[in-house]
N, C-alpha and C positions, 0 to 999 in steps of 0.2 A: 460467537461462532468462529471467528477469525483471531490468531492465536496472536501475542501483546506483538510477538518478533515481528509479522503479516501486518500488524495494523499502522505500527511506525515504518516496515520499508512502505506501505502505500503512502503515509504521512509526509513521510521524507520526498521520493519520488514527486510528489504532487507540489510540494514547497516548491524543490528544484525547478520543475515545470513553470512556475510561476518567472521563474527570475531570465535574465538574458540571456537567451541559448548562444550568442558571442562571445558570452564568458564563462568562469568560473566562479564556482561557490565555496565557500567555505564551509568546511563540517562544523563548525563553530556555531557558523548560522545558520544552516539547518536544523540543528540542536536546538537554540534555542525558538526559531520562529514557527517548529512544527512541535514545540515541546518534548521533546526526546535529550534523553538522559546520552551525553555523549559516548560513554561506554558501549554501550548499546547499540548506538548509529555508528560508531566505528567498523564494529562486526557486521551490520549490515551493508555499509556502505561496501566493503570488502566482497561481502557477496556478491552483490547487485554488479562489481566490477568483473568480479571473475565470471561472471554469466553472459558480460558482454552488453548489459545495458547500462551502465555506465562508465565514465573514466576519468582521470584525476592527472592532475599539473603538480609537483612541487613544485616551490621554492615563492617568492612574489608573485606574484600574480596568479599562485595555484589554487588548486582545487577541484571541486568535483564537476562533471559536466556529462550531458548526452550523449549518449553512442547510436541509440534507438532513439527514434524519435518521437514524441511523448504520444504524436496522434496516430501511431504505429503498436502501442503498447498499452492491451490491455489491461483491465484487474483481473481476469483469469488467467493470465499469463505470470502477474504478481505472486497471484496466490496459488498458484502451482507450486511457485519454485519454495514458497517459504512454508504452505500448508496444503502439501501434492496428497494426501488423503482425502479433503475436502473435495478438491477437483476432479476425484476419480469417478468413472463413469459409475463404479457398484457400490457408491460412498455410502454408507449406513450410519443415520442418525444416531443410533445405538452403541454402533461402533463393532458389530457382526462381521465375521471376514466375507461372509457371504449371505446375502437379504436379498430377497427376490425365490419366482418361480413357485420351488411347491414350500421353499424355507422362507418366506418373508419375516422380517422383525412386526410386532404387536403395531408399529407406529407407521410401516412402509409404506397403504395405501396414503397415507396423509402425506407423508414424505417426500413420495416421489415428487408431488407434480409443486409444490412448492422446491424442490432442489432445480425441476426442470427451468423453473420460471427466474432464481436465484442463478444459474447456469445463463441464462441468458440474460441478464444483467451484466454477469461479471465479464462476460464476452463481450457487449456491446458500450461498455464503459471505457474509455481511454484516460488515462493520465492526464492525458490536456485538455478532457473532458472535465476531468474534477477541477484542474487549475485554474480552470476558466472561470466556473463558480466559483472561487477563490479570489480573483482578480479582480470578482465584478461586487465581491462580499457577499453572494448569495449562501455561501459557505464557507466553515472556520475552519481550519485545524487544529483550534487546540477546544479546551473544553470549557466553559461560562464561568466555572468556577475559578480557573487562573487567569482568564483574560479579566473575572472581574477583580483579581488582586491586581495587575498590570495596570488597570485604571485607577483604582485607589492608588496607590506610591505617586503616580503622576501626579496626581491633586491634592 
């Protein structure tokens, strides 16, 4: 539902969340401990900066850090910025510029109140929400099948 760009900056965001907000992080390791192809987290991280939730150090000791603070910032805040159709109030399953009233799409009644219910999710979810399942291992970042190559090399 949420587009590959959308799934790594929440990935990314959530990593960052995890680590010392007195410091900085490296895009290095963001990349690899949220599994994101650095290319990819570069241009995101860029965004996420120019939006004003995050910001970045060169040189030693640089790298990336909070601007917004994780339990200030939602996933519908996320996913706006990276997949603002999803988020919009008249978003159609179908992808109709206009569903509802006397023109609904075939799937609308269904639609709506599962979008309602996903709408308030992504509202009531924060970053430091996700990291925290993160922190405590009730939740991964990456996917079963590369954390279980990650343990195979080790052994």
């Amino acid at each position: 539902m949420l587009s590959l760009t959308c799934e790594y900056a929440i990935r990314a965001l959530t990593f960052l969340a995890t680590q010392n907000p007195e410091s900085t992080t490296l895009s290095t390791q963001i990349s690899k401990e949220a599994n994101i192809p650095s290319a990819y987290l570069s241009k995101i991280l860029l965004i996420l900066k120019d939006h004003g939730i995050l910001d970045s150090l060169k040189g030693p000791g640089g790298g990336f850090f909070f601007i917004v603070e994780p339990t200030e910032l939602t996933l519908k805040e996320v996913v706006a910025l990276f997949d603002p159709a999803i988020t919009s109030d008249n978003n159609c399953i179908m992808g109709l510029e206009e569903c509802g009233g006397d023109f609904p799409c075939p799937i609308h009644d269904i639609w709506g109140p599962f979008r309602d219910r996903f709408f308030k999710i992504l509202s009531s979810t924060s970053i430091a929400t996700m990291a925290e399942d993160v922190k405590m291992k009730r939740a991964f970042l990456d996917d079963v099948a590369t954390m279980r190559k990650r343990i195979h090399r080790v052994h």
